[in-house]
C-alpha positions as MATLAB code, in Angstrom:
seq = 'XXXXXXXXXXXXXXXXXXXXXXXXXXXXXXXXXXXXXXXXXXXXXXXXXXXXXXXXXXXXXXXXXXXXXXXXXXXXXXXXXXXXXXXXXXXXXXXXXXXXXXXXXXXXXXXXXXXXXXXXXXXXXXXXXXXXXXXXXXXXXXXXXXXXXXXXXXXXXXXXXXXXXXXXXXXXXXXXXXXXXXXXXXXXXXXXXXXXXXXXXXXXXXXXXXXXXXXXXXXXXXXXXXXXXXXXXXXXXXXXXXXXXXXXXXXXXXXXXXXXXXXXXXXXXXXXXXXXXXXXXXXXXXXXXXXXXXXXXXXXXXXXXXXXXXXXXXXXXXXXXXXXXXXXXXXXXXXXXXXXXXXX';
ca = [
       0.000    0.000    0.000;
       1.691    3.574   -0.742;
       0.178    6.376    1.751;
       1.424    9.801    0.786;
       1.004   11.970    3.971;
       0.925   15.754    4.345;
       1.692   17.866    7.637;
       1.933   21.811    7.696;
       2.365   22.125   11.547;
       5.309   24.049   13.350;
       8.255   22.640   14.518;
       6.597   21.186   18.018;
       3.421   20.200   18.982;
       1.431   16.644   20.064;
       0.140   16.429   16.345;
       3.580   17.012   14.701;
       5.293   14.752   17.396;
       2.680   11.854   16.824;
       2.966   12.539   12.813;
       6.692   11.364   13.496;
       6.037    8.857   15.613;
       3.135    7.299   13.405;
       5.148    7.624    9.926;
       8.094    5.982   11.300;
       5.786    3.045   12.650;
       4.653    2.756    9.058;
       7.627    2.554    7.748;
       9.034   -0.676    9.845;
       5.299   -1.919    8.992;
       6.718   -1.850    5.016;
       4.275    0.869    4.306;
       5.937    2.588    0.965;
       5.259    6.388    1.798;
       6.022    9.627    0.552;
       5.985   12.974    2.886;
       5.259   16.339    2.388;
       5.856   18.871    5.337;
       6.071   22.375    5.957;
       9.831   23.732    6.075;
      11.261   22.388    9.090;
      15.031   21.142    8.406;
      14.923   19.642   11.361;
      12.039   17.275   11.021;
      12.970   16.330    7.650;
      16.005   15.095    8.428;
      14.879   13.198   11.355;
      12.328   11.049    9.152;
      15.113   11.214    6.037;
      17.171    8.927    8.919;
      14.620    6.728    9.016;
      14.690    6.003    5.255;
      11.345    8.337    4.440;
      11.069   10.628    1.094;
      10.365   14.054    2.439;
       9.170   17.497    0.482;
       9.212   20.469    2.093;
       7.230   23.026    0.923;
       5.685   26.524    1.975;
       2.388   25.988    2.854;
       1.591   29.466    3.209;
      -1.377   31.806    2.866;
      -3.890   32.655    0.135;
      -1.098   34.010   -2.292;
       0.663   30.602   -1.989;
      -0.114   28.770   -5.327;
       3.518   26.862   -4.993;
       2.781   24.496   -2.258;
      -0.925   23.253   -4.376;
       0.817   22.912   -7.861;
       4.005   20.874   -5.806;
       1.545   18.647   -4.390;
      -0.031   17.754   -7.105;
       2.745   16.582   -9.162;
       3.883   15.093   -6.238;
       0.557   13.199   -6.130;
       0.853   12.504   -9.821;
       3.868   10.901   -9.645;
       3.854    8.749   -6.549;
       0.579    7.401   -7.273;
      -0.786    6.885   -4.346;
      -3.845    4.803   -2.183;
      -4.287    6.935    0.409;
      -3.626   10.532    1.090;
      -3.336   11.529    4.651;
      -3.786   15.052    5.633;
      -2.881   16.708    9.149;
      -5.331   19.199   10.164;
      -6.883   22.351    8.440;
      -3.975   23.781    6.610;
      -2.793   20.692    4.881;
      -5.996   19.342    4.213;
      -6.752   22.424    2.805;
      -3.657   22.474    0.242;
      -4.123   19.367   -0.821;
      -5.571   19.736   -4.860;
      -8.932   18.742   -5.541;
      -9.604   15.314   -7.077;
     -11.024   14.242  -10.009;
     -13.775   11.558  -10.557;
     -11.343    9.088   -9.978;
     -11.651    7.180   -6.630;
      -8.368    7.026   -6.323;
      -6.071    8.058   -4.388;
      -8.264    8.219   -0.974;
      -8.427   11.475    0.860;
      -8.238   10.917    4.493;
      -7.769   14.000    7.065;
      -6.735   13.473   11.098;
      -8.067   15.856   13.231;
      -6.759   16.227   17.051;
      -9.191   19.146   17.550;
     -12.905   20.549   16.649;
     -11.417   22.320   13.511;
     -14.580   24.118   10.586;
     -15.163   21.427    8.608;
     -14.982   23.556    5.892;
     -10.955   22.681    5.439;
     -12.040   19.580    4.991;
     -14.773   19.386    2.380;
     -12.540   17.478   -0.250;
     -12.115   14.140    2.173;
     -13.374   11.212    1.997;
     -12.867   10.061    5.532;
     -12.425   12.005    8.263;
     -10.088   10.801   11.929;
     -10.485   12.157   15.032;
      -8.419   11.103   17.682;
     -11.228   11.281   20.402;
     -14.754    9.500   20.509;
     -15.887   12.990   21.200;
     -14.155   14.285   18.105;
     -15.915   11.703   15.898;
     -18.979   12.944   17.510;
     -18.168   16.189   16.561;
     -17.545   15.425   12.640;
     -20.761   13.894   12.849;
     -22.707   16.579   14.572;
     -21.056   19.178   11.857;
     -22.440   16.787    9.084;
     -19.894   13.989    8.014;
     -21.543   11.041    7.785;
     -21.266    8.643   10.310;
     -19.707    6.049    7.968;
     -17.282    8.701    7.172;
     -16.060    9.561   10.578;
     -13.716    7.350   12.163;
     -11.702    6.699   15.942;
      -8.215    6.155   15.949;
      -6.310    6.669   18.813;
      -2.694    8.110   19.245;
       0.261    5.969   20.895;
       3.110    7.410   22.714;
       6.922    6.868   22.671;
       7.054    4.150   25.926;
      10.743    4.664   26.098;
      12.000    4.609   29.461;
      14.777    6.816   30.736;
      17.170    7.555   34.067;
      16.295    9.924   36.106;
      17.944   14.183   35.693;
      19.551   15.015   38.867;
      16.861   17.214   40.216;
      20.111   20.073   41.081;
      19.944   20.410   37.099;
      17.175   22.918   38.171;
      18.106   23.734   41.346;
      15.567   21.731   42.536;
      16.198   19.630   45.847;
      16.110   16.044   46.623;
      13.176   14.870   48.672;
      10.614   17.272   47.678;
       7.392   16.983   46.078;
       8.269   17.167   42.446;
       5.135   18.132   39.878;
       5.165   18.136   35.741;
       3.555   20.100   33.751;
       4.520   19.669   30.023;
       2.886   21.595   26.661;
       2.766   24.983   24.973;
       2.816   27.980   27.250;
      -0.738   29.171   25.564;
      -3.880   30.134   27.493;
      -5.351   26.758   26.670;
      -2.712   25.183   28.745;
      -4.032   26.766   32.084;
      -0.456   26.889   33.630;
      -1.749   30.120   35.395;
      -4.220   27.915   37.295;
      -1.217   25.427   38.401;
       0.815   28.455   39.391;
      -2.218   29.362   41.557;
      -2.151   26.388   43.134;
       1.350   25.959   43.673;
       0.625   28.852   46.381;
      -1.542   25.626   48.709;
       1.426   23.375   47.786;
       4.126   24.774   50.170;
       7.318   22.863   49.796;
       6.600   21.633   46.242;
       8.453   22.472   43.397;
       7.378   22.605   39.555;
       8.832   21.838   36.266;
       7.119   23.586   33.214;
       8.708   22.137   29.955;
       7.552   24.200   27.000;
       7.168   27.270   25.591;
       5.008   29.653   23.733;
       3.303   33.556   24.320;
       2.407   33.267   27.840;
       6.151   32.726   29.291;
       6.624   36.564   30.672;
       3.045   36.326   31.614;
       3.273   33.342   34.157;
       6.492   34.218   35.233;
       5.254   37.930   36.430;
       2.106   35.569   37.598;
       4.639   33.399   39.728;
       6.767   35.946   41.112;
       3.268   38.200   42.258;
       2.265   34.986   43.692;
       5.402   34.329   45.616;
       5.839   30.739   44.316;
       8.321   31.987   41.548;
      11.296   30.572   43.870;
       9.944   27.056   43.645;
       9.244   27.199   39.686;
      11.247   26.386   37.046;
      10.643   27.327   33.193;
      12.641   24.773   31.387;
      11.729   26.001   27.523;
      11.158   23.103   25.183;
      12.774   19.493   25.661;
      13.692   16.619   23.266;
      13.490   14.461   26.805;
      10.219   14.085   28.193;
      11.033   10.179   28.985;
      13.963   11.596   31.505;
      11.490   14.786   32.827;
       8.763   12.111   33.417;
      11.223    9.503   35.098;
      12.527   12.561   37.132;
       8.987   13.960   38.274;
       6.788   12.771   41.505;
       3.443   13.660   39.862;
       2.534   14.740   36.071;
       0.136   17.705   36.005;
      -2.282   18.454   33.110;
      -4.113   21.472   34.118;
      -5.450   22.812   30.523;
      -8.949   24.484   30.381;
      -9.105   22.462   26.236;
      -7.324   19.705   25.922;
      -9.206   17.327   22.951;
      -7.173   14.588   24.214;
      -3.998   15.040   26.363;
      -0.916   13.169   25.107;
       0.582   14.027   28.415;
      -1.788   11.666   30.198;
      -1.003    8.927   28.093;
       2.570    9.705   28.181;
       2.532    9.411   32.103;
       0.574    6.670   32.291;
       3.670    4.650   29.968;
       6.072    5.883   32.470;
       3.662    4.580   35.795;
       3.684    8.480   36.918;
       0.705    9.360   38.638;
      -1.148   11.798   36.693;
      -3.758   14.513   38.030;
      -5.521   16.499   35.205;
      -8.290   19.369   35.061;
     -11.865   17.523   33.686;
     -11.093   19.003   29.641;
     -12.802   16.668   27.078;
      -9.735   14.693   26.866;
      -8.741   14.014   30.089;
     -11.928   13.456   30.935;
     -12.217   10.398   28.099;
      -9.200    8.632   29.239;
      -8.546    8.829   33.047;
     -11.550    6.965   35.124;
     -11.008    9.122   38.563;
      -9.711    7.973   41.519;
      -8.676    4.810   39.460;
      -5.663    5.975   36.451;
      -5.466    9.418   37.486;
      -7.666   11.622   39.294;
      -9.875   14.761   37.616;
     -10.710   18.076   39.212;
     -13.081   21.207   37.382;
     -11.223   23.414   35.336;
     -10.088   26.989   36.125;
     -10.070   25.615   39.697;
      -6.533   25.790   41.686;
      -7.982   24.775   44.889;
      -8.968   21.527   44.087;
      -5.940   20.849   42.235;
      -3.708   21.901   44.699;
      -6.093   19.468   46.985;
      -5.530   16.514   44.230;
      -2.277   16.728   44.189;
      -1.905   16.944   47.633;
      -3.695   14.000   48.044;
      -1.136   12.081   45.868;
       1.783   13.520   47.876;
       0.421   12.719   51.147;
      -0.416    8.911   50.162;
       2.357    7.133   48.509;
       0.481    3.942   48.254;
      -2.432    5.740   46.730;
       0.075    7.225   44.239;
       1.236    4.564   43.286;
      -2.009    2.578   42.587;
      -2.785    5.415   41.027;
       0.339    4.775   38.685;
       0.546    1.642   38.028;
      -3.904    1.466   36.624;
      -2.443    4.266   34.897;
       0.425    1.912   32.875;
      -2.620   -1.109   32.895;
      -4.700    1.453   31.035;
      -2.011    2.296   28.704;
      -0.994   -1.044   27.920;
      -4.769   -2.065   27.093;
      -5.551    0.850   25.024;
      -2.453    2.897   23.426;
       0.954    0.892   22.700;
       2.250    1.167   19.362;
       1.636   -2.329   17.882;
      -2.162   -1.746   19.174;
      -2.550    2.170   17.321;
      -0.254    0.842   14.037;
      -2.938   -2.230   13.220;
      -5.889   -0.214   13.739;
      -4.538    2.673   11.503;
      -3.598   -0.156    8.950;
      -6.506   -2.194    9.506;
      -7.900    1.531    8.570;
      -6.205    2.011    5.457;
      -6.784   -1.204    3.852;
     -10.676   -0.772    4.655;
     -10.982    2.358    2.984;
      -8.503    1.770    0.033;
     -10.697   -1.803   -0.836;
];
């Protein structure tokens, strides 16, 4: 089967990251594909390593006719069954077919994107149950709307001596990992940090809010036991490192981070966003608290840190959900199962 797949995301992200992750799980399946991405040396030559065919291209605005015309005679020539777009932008560039059935338009959506970027697919992916109900709701057909799940990297790591960050041993360590954007809800972990006296936190990522939570930290007089890390290539060692993985985020459509803690038995505490909310069963994988509310986060937590044994219960139905619903093997055969449905 040849599956030519198209991503114009930016250089990080939880759908660029899984775009690498699933394209590269292809590949050792002896799926023959062909990529196109938006300009991101970096990426390419990651997935070049791994023996891929990779285009970049502009995939610009309005006044970009390049990245359309490339695609098609990219199209043309690899001849493909399926076509697998990545979000609005992509799906958007991709040139409109003709009568033939072939190749197969597919689009993956990890959010409740107009489905007006999407109006020349012929199947549609969310990554949620919720998303699917979404398509559906907006008017895809239900036969045309289809579940797949993500799967994280497993990889297990050593531990970062904790005085990387000036952090000390012994204390209640906490994660938080993901863009520093609204969405994210960092604030509201900040604001509980200030009912969490002797923990420290560890925010890996970056984005527009940075100077805002770090004026948010300092007014709140927890800055001293925060630390901004920017972006990381090694969440495996961050996750191995950390007591508790926080995922605070007011939207979150599905919350790698969950899964990602669960594969590394950390105990994960998240705010009740649609995504969350599908995967963790409370009390049992992870526990859930309302949204926007620091209290009863900084309540959860404290819960975790106060019971060890509950923690790690907590961690290790976490890694039994993970192993029952989101390993690689399990996420490759249902996307291939997928493929060879739709292609006939």
């Amino acid at each position: 089967m040849r599956i030519f797949q198209v991503m114009a995301g930016s250089s990080q992200g939880g759908a660029e990251l899984f775009f690498e992750r699933l394209t590269i799980a292809l590949a050792r399946r002896g799926m023959t594909q062909q990529l196109a991405i938006r300009k991101d040396a970096a990426r390419a030559a990651r997935l070049c390593a791994e023996g891929l065919t990779v285009a970049e291209l502009p995939f610009g605005g309005k006044l970009d006719f390049r990245t359309r015309a490339a695609l098609r005679r990219q199209l043309t020539a690899f001849d493909p069954d399926i076509v697998l777009s990545w979000m609005s932008r992509a799906s958007d560039k991709l040139p409109r077919k003709t009568v033939d059935a072939r190749p197969v338009y597919c689009a993956r959506l990890g959010g409740y994107y107009p489905l007006k970027y999407y109006r020349g697919c012929d199947h549609l992916i969310g990554n949620t149950p919720d998303i699917v109900d979404y398509l559906v709701r907006a008017g895809c057909p239900e036969n045309k709307a289809h579940y797949l799940p993500n799967f994280v990297n497993a990889e297990t790591a050593p531990p970062l001596a904790r005085s990387t960050f000036s952090t000390p041993d012994g204390v209640p360590l906490l994660l938080a990992m993901g863009r520093l954007h609204q969405n994210k809800a960092f604030d509201v972990l900040i604001a509980a940090m200030v009912d969490l006296p002797g923990s420290f936190l560890w925010i890996a990522g970056e984005g527009p809010e940075r100077q805002t939570l770090q004026e948010q930290a300092q007014s709140m007089g927890v800055a001293d036991r925060i630390r901004f890390l920017g972006w990381r290539e090694d969440g495996a060692t961050l996750r191995a490192t950390a007591d508790i993985l926080v995922c605070p985020s007011r939207i979150e459509p599905l919350g790698n981070v969950v899964i990602e803690g669960w594969a590394q038995r950390c105990p994960v505490v998240a705010a009740r966003a649609a995504g969350p909310q599908f995967l963790i069963a409370d009390g049992k994988d992870g526990l859930l608290v309302p949204p926007e509310d620091a209290p009863a986060l900084a309540r959860a937590i404290g819960r975790l840190i106060d019971d060890r044994d509950f923690a790690r219960q907590i961690a290790d139905r976490g890694y039994q959900s993970y192993m029952a619903q989101f390993t690689e093997d399990m996420v490759v055969d249902r996307y291939v199962r997928f493929f060879e449905k739709v292609a006939g």
